[in-house]
SERO-4910 file (N, C-alpha, C, O; in steps of 0.05 Angstrom, whole numbers):
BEGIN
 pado doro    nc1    nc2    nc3   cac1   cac2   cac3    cc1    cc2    cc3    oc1    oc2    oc3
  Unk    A   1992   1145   6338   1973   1127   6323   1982   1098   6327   2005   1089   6329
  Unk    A   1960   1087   6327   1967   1051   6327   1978   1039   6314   1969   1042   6292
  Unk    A   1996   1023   6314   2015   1005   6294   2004    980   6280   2013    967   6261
  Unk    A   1975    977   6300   1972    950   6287   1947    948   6283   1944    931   6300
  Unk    A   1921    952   6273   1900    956   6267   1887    929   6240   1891    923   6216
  Unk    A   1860    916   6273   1856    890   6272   1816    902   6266   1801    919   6276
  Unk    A   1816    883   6243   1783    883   6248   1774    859   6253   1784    838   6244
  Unk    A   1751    861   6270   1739    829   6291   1706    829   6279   1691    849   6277
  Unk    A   1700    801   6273   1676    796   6259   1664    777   6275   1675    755   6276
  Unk    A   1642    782   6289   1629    765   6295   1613    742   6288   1600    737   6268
  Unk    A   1618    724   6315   1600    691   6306   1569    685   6312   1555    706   6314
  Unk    A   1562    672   6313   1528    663   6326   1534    660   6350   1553    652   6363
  Unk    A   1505    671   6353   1496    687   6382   1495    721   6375   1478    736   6383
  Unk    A   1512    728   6362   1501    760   6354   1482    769   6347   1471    790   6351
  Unk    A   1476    748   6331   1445    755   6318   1421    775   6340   1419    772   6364
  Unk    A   1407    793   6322   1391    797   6338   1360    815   6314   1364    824   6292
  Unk    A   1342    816   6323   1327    816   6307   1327    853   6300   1330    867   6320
  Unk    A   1324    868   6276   1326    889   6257   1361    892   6248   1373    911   6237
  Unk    A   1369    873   6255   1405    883   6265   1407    887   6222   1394    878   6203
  Unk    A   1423    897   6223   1431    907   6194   1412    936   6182   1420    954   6168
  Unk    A   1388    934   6191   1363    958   6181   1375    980   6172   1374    990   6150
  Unk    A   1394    991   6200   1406   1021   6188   1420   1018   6171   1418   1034   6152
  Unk    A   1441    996   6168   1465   1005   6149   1446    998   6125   1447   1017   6110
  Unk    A   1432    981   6117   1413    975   6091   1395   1008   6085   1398   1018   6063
  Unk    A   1381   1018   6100   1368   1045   6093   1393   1075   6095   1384   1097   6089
  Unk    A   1413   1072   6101   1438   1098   6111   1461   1089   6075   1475   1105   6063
  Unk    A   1458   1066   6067   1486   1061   6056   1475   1048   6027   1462   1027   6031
  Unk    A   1478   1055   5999   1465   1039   5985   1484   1018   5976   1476   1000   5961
  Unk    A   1514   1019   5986   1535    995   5988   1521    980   6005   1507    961   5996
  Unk    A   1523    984   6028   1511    954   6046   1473    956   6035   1462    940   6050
  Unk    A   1460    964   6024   1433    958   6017   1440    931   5991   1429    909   5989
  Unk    A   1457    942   5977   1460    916   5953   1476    897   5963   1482    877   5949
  Unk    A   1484    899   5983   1499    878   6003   1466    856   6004   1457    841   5987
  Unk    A   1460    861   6021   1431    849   6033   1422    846   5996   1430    824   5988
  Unk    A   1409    860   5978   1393    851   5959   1412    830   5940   1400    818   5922
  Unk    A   1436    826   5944   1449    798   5921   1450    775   5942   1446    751   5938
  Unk    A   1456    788   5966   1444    761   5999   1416    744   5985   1412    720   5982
  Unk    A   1401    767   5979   1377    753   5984   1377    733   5958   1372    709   5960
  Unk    A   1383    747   5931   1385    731   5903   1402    706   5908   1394    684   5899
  Unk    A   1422    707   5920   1443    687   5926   1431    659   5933   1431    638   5919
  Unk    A   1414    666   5966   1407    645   5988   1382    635   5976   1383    611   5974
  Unk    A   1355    649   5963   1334    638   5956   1315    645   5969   1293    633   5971
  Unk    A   1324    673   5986   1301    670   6008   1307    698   6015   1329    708   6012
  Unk    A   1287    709   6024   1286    735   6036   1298    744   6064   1286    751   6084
  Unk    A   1319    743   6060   1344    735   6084   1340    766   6103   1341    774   6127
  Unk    A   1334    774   6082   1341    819   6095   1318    821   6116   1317    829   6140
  Unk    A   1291    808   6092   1269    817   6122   1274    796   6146   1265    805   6167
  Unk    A   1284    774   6148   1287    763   6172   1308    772   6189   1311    764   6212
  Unk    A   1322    791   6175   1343    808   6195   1331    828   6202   1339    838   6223
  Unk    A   1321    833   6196   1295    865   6201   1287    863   6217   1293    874   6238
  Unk    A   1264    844   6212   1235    837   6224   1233    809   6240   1214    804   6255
  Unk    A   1255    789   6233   1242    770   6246   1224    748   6231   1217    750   6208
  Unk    A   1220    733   6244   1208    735   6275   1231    719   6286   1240    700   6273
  Unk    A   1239    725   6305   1265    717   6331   1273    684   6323   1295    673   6319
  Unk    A   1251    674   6322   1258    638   6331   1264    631   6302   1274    609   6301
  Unk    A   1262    644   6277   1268    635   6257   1296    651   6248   1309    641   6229
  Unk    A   1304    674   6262   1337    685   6254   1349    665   6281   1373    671   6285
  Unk    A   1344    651   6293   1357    640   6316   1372    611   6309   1389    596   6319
  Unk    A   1352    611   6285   1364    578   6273   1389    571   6256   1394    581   6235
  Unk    A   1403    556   6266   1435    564   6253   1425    564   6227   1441    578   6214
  Unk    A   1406    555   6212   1413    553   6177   1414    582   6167   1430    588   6150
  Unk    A   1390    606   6183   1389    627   6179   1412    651   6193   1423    670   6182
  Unk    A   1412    643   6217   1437    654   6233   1457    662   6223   1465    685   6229
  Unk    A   1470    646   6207   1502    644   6200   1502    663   6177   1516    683   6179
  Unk    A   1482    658   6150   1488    667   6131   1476    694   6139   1487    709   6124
  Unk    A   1459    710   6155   1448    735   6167   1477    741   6177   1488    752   6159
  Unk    A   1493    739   6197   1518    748   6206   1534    755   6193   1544    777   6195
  Unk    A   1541    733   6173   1554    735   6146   1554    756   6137   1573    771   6139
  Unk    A   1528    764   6122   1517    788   6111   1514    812   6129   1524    831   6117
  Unk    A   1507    816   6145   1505    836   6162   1528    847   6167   1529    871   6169
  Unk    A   1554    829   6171   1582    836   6175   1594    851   6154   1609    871   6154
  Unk    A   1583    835   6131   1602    851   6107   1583    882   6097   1592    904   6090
  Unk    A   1565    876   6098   1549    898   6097   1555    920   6112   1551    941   6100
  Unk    A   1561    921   6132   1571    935   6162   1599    946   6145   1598    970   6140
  Unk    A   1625    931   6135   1645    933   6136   1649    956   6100   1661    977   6097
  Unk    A   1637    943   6084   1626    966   6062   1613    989   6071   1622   1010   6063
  Unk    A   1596    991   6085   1582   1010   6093   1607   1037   6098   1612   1059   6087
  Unk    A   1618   1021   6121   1649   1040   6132   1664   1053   6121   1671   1076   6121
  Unk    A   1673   1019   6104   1693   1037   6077   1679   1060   6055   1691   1075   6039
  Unk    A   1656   1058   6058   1649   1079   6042   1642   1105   6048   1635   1124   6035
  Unk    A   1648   1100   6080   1636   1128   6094   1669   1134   6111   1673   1146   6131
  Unk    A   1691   1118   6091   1718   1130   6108   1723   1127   6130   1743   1138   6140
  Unk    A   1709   1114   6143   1715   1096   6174   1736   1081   6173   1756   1081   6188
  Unk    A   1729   1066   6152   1758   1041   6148   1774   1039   6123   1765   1032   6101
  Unk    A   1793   1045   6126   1817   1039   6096   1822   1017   6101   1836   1011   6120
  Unk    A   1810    996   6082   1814    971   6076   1852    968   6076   1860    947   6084
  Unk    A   1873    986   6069   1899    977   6063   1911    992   6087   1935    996   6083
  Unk    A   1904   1000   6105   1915   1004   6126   1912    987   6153   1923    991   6174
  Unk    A   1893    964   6148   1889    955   6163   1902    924   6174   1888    904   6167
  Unk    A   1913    921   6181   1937    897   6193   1924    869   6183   1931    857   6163
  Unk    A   1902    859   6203   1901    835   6195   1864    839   6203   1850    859   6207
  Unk    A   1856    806   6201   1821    808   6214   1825    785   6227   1845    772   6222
  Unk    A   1809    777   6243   1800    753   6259   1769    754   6257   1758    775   6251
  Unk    A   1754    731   6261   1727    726   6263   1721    703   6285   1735    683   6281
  Unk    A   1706    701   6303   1698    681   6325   1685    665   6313   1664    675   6304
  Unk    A   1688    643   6307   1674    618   6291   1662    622   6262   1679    620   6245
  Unk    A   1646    626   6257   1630    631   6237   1639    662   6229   1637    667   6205
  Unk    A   1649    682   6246   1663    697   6233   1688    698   6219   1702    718   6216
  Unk    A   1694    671   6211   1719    673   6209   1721    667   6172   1740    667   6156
  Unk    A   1703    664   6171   1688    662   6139   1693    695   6128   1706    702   6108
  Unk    A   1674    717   6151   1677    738   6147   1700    753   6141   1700    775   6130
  Unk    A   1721    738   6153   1743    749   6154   1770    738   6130   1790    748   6121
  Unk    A   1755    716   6128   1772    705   6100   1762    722   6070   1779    727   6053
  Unk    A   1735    731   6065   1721    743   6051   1734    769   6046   1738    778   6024
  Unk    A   1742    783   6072   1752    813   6074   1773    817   6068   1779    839   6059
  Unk    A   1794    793   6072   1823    790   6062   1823    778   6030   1844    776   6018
  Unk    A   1809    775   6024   1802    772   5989   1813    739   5985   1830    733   5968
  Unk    A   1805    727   5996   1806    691   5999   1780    680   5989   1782    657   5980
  Unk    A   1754    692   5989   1741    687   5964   1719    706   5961   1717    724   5978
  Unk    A   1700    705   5941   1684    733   5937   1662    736   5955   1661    721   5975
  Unk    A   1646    751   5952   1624    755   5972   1602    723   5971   1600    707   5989
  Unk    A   1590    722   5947   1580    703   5937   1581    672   5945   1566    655   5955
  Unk    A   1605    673   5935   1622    639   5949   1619    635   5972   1610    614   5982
  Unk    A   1629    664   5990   1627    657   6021   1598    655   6032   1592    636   6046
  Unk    A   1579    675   6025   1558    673   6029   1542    636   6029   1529    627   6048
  Unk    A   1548    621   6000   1541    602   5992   1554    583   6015   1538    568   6026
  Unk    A   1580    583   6026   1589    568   6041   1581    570   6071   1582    551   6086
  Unk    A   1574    594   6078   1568    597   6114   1531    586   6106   1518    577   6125
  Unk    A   1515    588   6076   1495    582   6087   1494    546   6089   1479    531   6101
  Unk    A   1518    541   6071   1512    508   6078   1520    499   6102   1510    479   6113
  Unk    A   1542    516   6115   1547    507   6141   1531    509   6163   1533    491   6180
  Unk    A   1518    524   6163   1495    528   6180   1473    505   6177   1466    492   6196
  Unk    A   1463    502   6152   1451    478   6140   1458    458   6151   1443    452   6169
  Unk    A   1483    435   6149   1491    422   6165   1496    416   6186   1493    394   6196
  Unk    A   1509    447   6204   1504    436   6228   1487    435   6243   1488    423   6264
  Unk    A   1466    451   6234   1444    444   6237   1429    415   6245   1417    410   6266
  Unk    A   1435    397   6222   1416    381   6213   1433    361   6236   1423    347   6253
  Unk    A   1463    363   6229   1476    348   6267   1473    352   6285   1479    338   6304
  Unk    A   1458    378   6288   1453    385   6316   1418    369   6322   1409    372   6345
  Unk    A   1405    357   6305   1385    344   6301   1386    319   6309   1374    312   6329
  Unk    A   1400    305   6297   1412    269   6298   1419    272   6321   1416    249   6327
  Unk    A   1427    284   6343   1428    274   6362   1437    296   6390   1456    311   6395
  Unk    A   1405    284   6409   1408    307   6443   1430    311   6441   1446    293   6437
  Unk    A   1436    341   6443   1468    357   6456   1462    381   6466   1438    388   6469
  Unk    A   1478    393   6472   1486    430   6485   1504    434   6484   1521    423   6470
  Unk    A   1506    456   6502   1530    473   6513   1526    482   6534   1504    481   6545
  Unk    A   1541    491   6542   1541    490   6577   1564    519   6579   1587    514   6574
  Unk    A   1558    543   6583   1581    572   6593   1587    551   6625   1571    534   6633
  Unk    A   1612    556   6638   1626    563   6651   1635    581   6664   1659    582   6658
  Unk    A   1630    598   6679   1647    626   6684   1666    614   6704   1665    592   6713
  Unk    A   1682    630   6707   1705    627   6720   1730    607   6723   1749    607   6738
  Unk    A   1722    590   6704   1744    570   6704   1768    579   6687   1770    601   6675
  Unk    A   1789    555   6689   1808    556   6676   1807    530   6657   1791    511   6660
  Unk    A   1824    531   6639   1832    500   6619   1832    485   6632   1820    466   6623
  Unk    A   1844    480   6658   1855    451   6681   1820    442   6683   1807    422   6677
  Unk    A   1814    472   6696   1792    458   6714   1770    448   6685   1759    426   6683
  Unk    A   1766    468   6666   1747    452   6651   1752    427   6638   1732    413   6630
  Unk    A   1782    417   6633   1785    394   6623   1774    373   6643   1761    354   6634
  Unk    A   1780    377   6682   1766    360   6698   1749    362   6699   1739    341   6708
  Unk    A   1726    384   6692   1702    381   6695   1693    366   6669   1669    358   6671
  Unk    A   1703    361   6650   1692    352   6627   1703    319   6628   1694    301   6613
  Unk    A   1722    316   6646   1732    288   6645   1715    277   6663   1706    255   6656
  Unk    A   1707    286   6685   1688    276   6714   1656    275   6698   1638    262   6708
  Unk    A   1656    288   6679   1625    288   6671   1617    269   6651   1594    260   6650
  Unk    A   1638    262   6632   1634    260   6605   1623    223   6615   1603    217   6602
  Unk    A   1628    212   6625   1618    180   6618   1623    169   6605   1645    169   6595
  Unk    A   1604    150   6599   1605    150   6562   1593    163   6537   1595    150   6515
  Unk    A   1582    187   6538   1583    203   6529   1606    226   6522   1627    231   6534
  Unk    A   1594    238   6498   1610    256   6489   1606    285   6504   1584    294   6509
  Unk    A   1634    299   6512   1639    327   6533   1662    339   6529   1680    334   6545
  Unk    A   1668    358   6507   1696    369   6508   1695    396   6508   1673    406   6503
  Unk    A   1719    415   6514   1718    444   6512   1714    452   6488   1726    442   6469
  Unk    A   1694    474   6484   1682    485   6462   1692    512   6445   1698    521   6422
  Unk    A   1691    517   6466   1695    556   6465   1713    569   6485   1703    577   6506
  Unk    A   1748    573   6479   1761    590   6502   1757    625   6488   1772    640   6476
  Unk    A   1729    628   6499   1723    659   6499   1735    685   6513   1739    708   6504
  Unk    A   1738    677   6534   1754    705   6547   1765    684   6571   1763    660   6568
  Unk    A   1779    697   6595   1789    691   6615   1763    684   6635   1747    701   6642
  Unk    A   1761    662   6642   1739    655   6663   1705    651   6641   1682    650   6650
  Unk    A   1711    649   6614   1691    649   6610   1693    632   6582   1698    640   6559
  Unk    A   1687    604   6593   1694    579   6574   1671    566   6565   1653    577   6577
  Unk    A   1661    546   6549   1637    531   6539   1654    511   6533   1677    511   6522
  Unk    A   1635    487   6545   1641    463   6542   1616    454   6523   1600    472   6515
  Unk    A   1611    426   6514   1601    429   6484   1593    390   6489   1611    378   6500
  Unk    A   1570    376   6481   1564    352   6487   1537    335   6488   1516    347   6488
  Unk    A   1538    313   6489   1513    299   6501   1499    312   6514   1510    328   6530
  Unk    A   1462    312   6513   1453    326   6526   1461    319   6559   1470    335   6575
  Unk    A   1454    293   6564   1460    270   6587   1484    290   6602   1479    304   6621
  Unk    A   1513    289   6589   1536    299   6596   1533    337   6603   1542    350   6622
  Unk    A   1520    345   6584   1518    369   6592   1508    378   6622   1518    395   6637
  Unk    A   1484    360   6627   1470    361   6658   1481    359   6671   1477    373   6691
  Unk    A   1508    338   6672   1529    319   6690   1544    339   6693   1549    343   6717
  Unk    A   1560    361   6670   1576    384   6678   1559    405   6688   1571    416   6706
  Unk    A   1539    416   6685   1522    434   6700   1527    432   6733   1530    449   6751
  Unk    A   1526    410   6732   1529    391   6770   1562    404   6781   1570    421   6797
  Unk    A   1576    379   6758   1613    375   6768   1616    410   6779   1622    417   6802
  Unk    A   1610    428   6753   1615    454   6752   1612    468   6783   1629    480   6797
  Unk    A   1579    460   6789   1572    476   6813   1588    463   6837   1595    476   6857
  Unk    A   1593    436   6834   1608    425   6858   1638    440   6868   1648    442   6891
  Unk    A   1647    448   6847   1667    467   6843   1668    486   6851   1691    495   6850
  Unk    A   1654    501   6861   1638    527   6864   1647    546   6843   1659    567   6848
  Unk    A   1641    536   6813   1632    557   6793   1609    559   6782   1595    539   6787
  Unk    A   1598    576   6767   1572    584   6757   1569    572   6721   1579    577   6699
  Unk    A   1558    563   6728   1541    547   6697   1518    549   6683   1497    542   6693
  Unk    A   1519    559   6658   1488    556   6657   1487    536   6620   1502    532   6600
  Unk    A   1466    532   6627   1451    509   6599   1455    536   6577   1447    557   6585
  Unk    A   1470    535   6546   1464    559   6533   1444    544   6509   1446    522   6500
  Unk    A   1421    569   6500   1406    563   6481   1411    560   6454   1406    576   6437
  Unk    A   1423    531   6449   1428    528   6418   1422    502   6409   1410    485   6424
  Unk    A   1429    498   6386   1411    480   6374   1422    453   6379   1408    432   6376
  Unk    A   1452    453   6389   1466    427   6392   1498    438   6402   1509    460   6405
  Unk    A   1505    409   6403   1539    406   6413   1558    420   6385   1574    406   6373
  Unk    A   1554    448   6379   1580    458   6365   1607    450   6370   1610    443   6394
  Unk    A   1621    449   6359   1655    446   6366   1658    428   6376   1670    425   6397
  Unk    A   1644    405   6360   1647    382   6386   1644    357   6360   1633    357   6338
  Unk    A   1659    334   6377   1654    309   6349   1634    300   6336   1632    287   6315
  Unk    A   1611    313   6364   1585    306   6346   1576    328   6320   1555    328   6307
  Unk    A   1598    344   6320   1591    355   6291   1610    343   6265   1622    355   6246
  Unk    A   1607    317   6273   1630    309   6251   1615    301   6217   1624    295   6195
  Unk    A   1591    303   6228   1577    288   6194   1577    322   6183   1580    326   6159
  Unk    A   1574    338   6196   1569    364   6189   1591    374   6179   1587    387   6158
  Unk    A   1624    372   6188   1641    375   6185   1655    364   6158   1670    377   6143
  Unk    A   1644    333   6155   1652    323   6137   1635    327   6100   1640    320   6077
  Unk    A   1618    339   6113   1609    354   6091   1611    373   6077   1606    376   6053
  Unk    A   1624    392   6099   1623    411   6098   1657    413   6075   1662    430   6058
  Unk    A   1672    391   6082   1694    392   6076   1693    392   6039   1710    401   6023
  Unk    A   1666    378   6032   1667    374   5994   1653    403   5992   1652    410   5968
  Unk    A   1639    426   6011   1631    443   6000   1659    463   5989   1665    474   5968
  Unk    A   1670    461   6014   1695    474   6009   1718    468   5981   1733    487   5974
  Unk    A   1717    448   5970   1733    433   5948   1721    450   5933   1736    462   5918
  Unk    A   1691    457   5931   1678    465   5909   1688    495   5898   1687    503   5875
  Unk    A   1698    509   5923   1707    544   5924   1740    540   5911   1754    521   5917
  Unk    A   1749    561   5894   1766    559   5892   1783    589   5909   1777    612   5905
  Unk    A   1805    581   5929   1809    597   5952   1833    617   5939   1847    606   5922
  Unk    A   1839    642   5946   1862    662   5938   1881    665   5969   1867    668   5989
  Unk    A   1899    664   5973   1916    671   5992   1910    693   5999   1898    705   5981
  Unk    A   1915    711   6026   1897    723   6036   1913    748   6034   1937    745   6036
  Unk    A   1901    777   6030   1917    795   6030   1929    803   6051   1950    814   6045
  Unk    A   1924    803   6073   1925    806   6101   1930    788   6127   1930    811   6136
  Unk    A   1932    779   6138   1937    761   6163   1904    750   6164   1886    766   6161
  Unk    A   1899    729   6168   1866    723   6185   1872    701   6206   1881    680   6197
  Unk    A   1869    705   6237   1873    688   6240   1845    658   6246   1820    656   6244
  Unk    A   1868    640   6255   1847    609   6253   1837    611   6284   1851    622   6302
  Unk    A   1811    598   6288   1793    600   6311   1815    569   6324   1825    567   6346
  Unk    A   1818    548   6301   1832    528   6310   1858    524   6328   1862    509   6346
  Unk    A   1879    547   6313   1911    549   6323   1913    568   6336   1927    566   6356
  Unk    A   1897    596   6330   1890    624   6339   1921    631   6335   1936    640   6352
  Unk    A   1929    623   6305   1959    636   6290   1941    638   6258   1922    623   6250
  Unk    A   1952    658   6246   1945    665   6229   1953    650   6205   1976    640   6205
  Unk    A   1939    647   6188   1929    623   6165   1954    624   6148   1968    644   6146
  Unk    A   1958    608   6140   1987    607   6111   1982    593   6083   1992    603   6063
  Unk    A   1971    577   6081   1972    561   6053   1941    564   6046   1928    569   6067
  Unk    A   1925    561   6021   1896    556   6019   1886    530   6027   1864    525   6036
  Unk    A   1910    511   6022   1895    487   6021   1899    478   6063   1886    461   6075
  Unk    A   1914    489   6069   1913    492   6101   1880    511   6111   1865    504   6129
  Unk    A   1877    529   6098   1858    550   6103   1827    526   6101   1810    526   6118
  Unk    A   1827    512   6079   1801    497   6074   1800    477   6103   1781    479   6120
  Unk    A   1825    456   6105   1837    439   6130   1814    453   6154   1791    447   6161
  Unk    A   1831    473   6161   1820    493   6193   1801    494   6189   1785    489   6208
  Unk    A   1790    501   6163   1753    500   6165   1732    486   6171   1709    492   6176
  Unk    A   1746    462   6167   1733    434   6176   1743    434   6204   1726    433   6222
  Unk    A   1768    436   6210   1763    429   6238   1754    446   6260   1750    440   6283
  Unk    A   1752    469   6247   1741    487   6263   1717    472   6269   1721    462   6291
  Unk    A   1699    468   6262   1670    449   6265   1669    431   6285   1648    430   6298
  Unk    A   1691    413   6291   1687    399   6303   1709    404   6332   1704    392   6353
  Unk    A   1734    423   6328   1745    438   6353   1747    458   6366   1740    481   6358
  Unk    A   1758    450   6392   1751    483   6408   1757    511   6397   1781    516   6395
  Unk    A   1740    530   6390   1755    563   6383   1767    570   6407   1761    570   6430
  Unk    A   1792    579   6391   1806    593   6411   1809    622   6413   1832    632   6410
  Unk    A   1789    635   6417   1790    665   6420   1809    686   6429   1826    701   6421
  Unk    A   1793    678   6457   1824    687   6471   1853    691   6467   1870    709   6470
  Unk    A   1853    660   6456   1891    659   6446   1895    679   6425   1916    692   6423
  Unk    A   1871    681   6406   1876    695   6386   1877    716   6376   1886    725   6355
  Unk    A   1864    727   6398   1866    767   6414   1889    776   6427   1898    799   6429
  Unk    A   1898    754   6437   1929    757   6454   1948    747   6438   1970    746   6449
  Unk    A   1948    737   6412   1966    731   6388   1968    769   6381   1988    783   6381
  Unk    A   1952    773   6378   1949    799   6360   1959    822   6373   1970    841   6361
  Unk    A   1954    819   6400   1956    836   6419   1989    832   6432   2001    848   6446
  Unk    A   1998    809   6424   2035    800   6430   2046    819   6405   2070    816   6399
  Unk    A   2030    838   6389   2051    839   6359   2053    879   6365   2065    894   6349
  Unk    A   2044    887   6385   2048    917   6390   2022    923   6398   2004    908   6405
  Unk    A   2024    944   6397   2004    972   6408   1982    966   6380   1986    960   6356
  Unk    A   1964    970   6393   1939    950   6371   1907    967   6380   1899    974   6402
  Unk    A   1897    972   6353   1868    979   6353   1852    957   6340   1858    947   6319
  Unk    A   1824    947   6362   1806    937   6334   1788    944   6331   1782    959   6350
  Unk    A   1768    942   6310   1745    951   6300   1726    925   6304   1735    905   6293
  Unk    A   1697    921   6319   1680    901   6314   1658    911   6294   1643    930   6297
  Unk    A   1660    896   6276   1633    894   6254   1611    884   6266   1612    865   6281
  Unk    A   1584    898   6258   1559    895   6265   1554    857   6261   1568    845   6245
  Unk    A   1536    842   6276   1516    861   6287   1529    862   6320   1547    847   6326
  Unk    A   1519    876   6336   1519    872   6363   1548    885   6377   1563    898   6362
  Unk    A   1554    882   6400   1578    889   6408   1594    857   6429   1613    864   6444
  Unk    A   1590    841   6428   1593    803   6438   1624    813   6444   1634    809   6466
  Unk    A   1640    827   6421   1679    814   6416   1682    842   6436   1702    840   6450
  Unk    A   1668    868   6442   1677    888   6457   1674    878   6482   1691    882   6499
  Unk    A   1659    867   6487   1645    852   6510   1664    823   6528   1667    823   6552
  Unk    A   1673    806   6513   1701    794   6510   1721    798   6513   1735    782   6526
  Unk    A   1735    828   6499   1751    841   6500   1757    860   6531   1778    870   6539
  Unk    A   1741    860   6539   1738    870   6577   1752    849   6592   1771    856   6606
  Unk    A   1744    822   6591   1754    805   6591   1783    802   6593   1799    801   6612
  Unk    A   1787    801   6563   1818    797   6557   1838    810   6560   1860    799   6561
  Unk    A   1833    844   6561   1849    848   6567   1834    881   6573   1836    899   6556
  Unk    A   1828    884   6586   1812    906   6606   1819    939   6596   1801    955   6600
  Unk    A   1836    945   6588   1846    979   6583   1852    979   6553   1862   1000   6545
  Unk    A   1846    956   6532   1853    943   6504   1826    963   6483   1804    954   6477
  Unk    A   1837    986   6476   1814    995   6465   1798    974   6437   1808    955   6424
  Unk    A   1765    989   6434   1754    976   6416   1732    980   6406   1712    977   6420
  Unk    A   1727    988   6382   1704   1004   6357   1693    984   6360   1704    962   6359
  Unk    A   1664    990   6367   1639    974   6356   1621    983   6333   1599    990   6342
  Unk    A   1623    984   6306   1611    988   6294   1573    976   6288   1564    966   6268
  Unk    A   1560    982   6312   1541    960   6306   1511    971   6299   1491    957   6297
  Unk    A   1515   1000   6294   1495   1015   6289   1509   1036   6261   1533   1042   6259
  Unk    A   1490   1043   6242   1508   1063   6221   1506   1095   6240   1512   1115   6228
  Unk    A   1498   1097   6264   1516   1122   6275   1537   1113   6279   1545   1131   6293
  Unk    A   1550   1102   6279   1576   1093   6292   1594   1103   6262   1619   1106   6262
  Unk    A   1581   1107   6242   1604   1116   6222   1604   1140   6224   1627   1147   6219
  Unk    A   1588   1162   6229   1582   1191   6225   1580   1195   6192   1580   1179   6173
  Unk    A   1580   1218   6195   1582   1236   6174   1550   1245   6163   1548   1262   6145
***
């Protein structure tokens, strides 16, 4: 048996339209998951995870706090069907916006709070991703060197920095729309493969700094518990220590690169290791091929996946 047993929560981009349905009709733990979601947010959050319609779960304001919920809903569902022993389990990690999920699961704050906080984040960066043309731009095949040159040869006077170290060869750079086009180019001159990704703006990047800095008095507002478990930061991709450090990373997570990768191979430096991905989707199994190729990994992203 495994020594070290990690659960992984997914960020935006998972989203996908009915994602949560089964565990809400299979589990009446994750069904009251989704029905205090919905009392919480103000809005009928469950049928836009259901039903849709696509372009309106695609919008970070709705996105985040749907993930949110869908994750923990997913992760109750388990524990109640004996999949997962919450005290056997080592530590959690979450990819951006999962990392809320994962502070939540380690008992750093209640369902409620977190919920209230991923929907303002979404809210905000949103509304920065508004104020002003940006993207993101995937990379495949590069390394750190080369995307820092591709982001130094592109950037101008515009804003272009690394966004997302997601797996090996598979990086997002994050920026001016202007700059994003400019790395699309540098990239191909390189002979690597690039493409424009569909989002609302420059995540992880300084142009999310009004968002960030907002985001920072929502956080004042939560009062945070030290975590039962290890979680680690998308920022250091080392696992969190103080609360008032934990609020810090949250802000800068917003405006710096996640470090994924580092933070699968943190976990994966500590022994012989299982993880579990929480619904929706399978994105971190998918990553995890990536990182480290023969590295087993539960996708919980359907309620067959619990049995019984």
């Amino acid at each position: 048996m495994a020594s070290n047993h990690y659960i992984l929560c997914p960020g935006q981009g998972a989203q996908v339209v009915g994602m949560g349905k089964d565990f809400f009709e299979a589990s009446p733990v994750a069904r009251q998951t989704f029905e205090v979601a919905n009392k919480v947010i103000g809005f009928d959050l469950s049928s836009i995870c259901f039903a849709g319609p696509e372009d309106r779960l695609n919008q970070t304001d709705v996105s985040q706090p749907a993930i949110y919920t869908t994750g923990v809903a997913c992760f109750r569902a388990a524990q109640a069907a004996g999949k997962i022993h919450p005290e056997s389990v080592t530590g959690y990690a979450g990819l951006s916006l999962g990392e809320y999920t994962a502070l939540h699961l380690a008992g750093v704050f209640g369902f409620e709070d977190g919920l209230k906080l991923v929907a303002a984040r979404g809210r905000y960066m949103q509304e920065a991703a508004v104020a002003s043309p940006s993207g993101m731009v995937a990379v495949i095949g590069a390394d750190e060197n080369q995307i820092n040159e591709i982001c130094h040869a592109a950037r101008g006077e515009d804003v272009l920095v690394p966004a997302n170290f997601n797996a090996p060869g598979q990086v997002v750079v994050s920026g001016s729309k202007s700059a994003c086009e400019r790395a699309l180019a540098e990239a191909e001159k390189r002979g690597l493969k690039a493409v424009a990704l569909k989002v609302a703006g420059a995540f992880h990047s300084p142009l999310m700094r009004s968002g960030a800095d907002r985001m920072a008095g929502e956080l004042e507002k939560v009062e945070f518990s030290s975590p039962t478990r290890p979680v680690y930061s998308n920022v250091t991709a080392a696992a969190h220590t103080d609360t008032a450090s934990i609020k810090r990373l949250l802000v800068d997570q917003i405006v710096k690169p996640v470090r994924w990768e580092q933070s699968v191979q943190a976990m994966l430096g500590l022994g012989e290791t299982t993880f579990v991905e929480l619904a929706p989707g399978r994105t971190l199994a998918g990553l995890m091929k990536r990182i480290s190729r023969r590295q087993p990994i539960e996708s919980l992203e359907s309620a067959a996946t619990l049995g019984g």
